[in-house]
N, C-alpha and C positions, 0 to 999 in steps of 0.2 A: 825400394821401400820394403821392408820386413813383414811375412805376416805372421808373422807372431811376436806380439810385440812382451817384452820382459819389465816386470815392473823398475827397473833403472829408465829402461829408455820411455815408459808412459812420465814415469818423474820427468826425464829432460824436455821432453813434451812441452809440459806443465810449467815449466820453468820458463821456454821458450813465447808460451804464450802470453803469459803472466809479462812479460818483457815489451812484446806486443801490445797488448790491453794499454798499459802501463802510457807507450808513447800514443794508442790510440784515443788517448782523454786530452791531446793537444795538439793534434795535427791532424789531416787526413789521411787517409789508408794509404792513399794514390802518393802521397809525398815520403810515406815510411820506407826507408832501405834495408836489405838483409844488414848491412852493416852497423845500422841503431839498433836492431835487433840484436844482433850477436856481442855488440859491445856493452849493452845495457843487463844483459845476461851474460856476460863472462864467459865465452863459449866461443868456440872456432868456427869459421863456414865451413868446412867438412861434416862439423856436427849439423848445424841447422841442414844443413841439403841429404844428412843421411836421414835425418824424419822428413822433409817437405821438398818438396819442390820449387816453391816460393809463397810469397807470403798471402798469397790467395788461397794456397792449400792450407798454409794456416789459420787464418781465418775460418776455412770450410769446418776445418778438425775442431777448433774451439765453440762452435755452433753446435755441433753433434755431439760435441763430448759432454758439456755442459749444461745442453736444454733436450736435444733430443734423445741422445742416450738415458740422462735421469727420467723420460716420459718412459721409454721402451721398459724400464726396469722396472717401474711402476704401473703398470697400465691395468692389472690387475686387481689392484689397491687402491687406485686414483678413480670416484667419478669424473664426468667429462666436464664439472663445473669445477673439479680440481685443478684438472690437467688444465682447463683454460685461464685459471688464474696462475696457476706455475709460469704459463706461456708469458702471457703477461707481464708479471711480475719482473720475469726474468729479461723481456727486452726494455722495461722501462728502467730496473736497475743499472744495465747495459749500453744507454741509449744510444751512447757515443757508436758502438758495436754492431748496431743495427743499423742506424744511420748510416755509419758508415761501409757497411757493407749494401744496404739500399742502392748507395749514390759508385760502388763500385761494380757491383755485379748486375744490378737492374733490377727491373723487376721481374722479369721471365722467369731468368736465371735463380732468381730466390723464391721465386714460387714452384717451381720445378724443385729445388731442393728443399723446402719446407714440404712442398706436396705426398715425396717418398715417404720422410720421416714419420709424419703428423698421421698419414693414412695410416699404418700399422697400427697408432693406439686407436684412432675411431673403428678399426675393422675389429681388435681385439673387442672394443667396448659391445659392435652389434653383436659380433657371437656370442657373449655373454648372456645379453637379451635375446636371441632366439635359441638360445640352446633349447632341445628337447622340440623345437616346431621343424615342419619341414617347408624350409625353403632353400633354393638352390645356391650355390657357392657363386654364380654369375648375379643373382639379384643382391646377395649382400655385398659384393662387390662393388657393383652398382650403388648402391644403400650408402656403401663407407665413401666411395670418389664423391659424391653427391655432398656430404657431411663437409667431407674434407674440403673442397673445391670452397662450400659457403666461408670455412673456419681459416683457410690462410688467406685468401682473399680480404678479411675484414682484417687478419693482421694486417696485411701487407698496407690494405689502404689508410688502418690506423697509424702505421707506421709513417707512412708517405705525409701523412695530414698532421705530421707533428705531436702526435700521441695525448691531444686535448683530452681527450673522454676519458672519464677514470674506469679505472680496472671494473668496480664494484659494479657502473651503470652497464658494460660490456658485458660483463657475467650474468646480470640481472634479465639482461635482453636476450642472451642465447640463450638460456634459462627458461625462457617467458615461450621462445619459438621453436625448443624442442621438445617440454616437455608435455610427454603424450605422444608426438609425433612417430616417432620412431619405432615404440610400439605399433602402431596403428600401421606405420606401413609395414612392417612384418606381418601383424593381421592381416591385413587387406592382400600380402605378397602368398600366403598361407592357403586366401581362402581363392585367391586368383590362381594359386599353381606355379608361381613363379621361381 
């Protein structure tokens, strides 16, 4: 695998996955072969196995490239009521994609990988709020696992449970149970010493 990847080969990428997506709106993940892959994208199996390894590591890449990467790029610019409608948004758009990744990878395994991702923008988010207070790099650590842990979890089991609840009632609820919160435990971490 390359690390450094040149805008031809992120294009074949994209091309690949798009090919993916494509058969994942009428089959399962588990039933997809490199070979409807590479035939449906016009492409050789040398090409697909010189970006992936198989089609789980595609899947992984089009997760990251698509929702977590735009979060990491944004996270500066996005409140967390943005970022969690982006989140949203983007597996109900997907559903097939989530689902199917759900029912392939499990649910450990996708809370482990959402948990990497998603943590960097709640961590970016609390430093932003305590800049200029002193509290230590282990409690905001602490602070973002905390956030984060609540925030893929309630994907995950929104996921699992069919995706009933709309975006708006979801956003409206984290909304409702962080705001103030987070301040306050910076306060309270500030005046504790932490």
């Amino acid at each position: 695998m390359p690390n450094h990847e040149t805008p031809a080969s992120h294009r074949t990428k994209e091309v690949i996955a798009a090919s993916l997506k494509k058969l994942m709106e009428t089959k399962p993940l588990t039933k997809i072969s490199v070979r409807e892959v590479i035939e449906d994208c016009n492409i050789n199996r040398g090409t697909f196995y010189y970006h992936f390894q198989d089609i789980y590591e595609l899947v992984k890449w089009m997760l990251d490239e698509e929702a977590i990467n735009f979060l990491k790029s944004y996270t500066s610019l996005l409140t967390y009521e943005e970022a969690i409608r982006f989140v949203l948004d983007y597996v109900r758009n997907n559903k097939y994609i989530a689902q199917c990744s759900f029912d392939t990878f499990g649910y450990y395994q996708l809370k482990q990988f959402f948990h990497k991702d998603i943590h960097d923008t709640v961590k970016n988010t609390i430093s932003e709020i305590s800049r200029g207070k002193n509290i230590s790099d282990a409690y905001l650590d602490f602070l973002a696992n905390f956030y984060t842990f609540a925030l893929v979890n309630l994907l995950l089991e929104w996921v699992q449970t069919g995706m009933k609840e709309d975006n708006d009632t979801i956003v409206r609820h984290v909304k409702t149970m962080v705001s103030g919160n987070i301040e306050l435990a910076l306060k309270n971490a500030e005046e504790m010493n932490c």
